[in-house]
N, C-alpha and C positions, 0 to 999 in steps of 0.2 A: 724418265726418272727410274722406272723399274729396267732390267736388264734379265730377261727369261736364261736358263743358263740351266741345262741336263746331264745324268748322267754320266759317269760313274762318280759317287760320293769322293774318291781321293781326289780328284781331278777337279771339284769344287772346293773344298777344304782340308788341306792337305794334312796329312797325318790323322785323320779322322773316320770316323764308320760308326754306325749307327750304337747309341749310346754312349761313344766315348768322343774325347776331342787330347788330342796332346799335342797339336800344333796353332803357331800363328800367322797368317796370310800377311799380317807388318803394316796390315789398311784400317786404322784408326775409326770407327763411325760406322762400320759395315753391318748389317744383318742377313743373317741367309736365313729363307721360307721354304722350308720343304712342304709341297704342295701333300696333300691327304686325297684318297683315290676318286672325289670328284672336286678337287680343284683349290679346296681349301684352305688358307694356311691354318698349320696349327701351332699351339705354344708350349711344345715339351721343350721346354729350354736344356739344351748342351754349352756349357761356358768353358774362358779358359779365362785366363790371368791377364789379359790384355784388353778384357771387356768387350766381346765378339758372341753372340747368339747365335746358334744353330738351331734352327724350329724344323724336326724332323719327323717323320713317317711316313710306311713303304704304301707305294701302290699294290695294288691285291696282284698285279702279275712283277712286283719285287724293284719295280726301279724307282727312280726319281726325278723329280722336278726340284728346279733351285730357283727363286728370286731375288735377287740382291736389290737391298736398298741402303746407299749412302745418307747419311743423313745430314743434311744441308749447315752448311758454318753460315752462324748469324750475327747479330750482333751487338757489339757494347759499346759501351764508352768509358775514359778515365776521364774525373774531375778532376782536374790538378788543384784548385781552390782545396779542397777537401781531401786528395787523395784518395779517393772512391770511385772504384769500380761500379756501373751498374750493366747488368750483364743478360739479355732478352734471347729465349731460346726459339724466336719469329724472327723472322725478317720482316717488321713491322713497329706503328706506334705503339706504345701504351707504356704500361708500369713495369720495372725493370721483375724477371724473373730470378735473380740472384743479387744483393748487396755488397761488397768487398771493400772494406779498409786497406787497403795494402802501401806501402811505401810513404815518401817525405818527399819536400818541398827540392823541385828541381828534378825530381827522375821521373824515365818517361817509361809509359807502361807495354806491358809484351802479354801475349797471352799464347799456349803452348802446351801439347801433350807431352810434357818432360819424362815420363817415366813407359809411356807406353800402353795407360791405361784404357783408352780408346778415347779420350776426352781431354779438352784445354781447361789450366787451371791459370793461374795468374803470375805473372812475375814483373822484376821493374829493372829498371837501369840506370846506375847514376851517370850521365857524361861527365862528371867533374871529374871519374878516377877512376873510369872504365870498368866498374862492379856492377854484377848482375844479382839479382835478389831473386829466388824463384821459390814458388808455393805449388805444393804438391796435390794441393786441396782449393778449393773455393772458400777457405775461412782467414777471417783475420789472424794477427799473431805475425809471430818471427820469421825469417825466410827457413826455407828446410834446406836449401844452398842456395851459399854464395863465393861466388868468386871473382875475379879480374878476368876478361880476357878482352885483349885486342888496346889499340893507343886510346885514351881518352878523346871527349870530344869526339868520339865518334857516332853512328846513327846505328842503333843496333837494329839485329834481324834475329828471324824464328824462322827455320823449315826444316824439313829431314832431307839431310843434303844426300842419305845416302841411301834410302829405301827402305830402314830398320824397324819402320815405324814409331819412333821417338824423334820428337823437337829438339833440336838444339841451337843452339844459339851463330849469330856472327855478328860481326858489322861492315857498314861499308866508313871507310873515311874520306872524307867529302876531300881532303887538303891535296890526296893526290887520285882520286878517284879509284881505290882500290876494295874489293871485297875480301873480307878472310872469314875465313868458316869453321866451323868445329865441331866433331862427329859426337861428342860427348859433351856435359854440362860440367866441363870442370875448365879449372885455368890451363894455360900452356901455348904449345904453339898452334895458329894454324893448320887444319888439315887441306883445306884448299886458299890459294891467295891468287887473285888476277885482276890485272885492269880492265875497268870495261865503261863505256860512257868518256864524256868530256869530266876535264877539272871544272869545277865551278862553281861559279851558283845556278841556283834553278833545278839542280839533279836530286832528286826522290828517286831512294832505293826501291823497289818491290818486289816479292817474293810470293811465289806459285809452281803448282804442277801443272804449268800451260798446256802439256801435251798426256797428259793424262794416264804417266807411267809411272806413277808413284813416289820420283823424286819430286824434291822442291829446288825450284834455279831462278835466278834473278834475272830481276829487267830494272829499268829504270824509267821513270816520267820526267821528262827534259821539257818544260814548258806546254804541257797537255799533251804530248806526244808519248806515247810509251812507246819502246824498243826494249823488247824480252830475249831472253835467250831458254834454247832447250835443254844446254850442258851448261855446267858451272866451270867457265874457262874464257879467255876473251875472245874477241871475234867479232864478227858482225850480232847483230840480231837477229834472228830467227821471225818475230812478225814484228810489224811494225803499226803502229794506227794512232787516230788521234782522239781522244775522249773527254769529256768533261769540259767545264771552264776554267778561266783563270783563277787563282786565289782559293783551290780547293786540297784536301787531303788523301791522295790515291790510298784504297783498301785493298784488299783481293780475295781469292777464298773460292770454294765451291757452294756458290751461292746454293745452286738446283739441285745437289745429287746428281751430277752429273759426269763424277768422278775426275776429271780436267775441272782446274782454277779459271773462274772468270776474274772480272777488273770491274772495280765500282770507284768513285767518290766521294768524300765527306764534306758538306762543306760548314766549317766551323761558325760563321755567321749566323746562321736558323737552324745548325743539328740537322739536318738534311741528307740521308744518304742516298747517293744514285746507285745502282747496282746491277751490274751486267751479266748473264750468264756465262757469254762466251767471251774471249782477251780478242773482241775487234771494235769496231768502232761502230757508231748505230744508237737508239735511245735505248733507254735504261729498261728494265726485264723489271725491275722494283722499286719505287721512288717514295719515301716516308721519313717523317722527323720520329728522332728518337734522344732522348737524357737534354741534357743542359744545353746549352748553344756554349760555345768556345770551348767542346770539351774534346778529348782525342782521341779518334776512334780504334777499334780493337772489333777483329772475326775470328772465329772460332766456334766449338762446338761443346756447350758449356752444358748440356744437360750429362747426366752422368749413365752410359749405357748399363748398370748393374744393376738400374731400377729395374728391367725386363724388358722386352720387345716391343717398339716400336712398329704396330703392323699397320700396313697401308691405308 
């Protein structure tokens, strides 16, 4: 989980040196621990506008020590009955750590670092006419944007397709097996469109940083089979495995801090999510109910890094 990392201060956080920060590394959930001269992290917090913590001071002979810790995407769920969010900053049972009203009857819910804050707030999707509803914040109330993009009736997605560290949006459309993507949260066209997977049925989009470069690229689950790819373009798949049972809801996410997306399952009959660290095939790394049974699940990283440091 931790990743030890020394040496010289630019070269861990760019544009930065001791007491100042005017840059962003674009990695959403990240904290660096500058170790103190016997080992310690300490909590002089250095922030910037993208909700990233710098915890620094010099060793007595002037250098540094860095620890990075990602902080693990957990998990929610939408009721669609209710249209409620309940949203748990563990990867485990109990009571939801945030409530959310968001959206109406028939859209389905997204969750997403839309502005680049360092953290997912919540947004929804009508299929009936291809609008996206996004909230800037974890509270109920109006959407703070909304737009169209992509044909209706289609399955929408969340990732940063382009390393910017802000979520945006896509869909896949199931009618010809097509993904289209968009680098920004507004309407228009496409910034990437490719076929990938069979027509059909049985195909579940999914969407992660498999390879743990800080894009996000799509795969697909074709009857418990996923086939991912590395780039956002068609082709074969990059890995390929088989996970989960029949009859369940593919999730994804870095479950561990482990900065690469694992692959988990939901299954919507007992609220049940299985959860993998790594995108291969093997028993679950996390197994727990969580919210209502038949509700839809949502990962993400919903605590808000502005509270302070997260230290190990």
């Amino acid at each position: 989980m931790f990743e030890a990392i020394t040496d010289p201060i630019p070269a861990i956080c760019p544009g930065s040196a001791p007491g100042t920060f005017t840059g962003c590394p674009g990695i959403a959930g990240w904290f660096h621990y500058y170790a103190d001269n016997v080992g310690n992290p300490v909590a002089d917090e250095i922030g910037d506008e993208c909700g990233h913590f710098y915890l620094q001071t010099e060793y007595s002979n002037a250098t540094h020590d860095c620890q990075s810790y990602r902080v693990p995407k957990t998990a929610g769920v939408y009721y669609p009955a209710t249209s409620t969010f309940y949203l748990s900053n563990h990867n485990a049972g109990g009571n939801a750590d945030q409530v959310v009203n968001f959206g109406f009857a028939g859209t389905v819910p997204l969750v997403g670092d839309w502005t680049g804050k360092g953290y997912e707030s919540v947004g929804v999707y009508n299929p009936a006419n291809g609008v996206f509803y996004l909230k800037n914040s974890d509270g109920g109330g109006n959407a703070d944007t909304a737009f169209q993009f992509g044909p209706p009736n289609s399955i929408p997605l969340v990732g940063d397709w382009n390393g910017d560290g802000v979520d945006t949006v896509g869909v896949y459309f199931p009618a010809n097996g097509t993904f289209y993507l968009r680098n920004t949260n507004t309407g228009g066209d496409s910034d990437l469109a490719f076929s990938y997977g069979p027509v059909g049925g049985g195909v579940a989009p999914v969407v992660g940083d498999w390879n743990g470069d800080g894009v996000d690229t799509v795969g697909i689950d074709l009857n418990t089979v996923f086939y991912l790819k590395n780039t956002n373009a068609a082709g074969n798949g990059d890995v390929a495995f088989q996970y989960g049972p029949a009859g369940v809801t593919p999730v994804s996410g870095d479950f561990a801090g482990l900065r690469a997306s694992g692959i988990g399952v939901y299954a919507p009959s007992n609220g049940i999510f299985y959860l993998r660290s790594t995108p291969s095939a093997g028993n679950a790394d996390a197994q727990f109910g969580y919210g209502p049974p038949n509700s839809k699940p949502v990962m993400g990283v919903f605590v808000s890094l502005g509270g302070g440091p997260l230290l190990p």
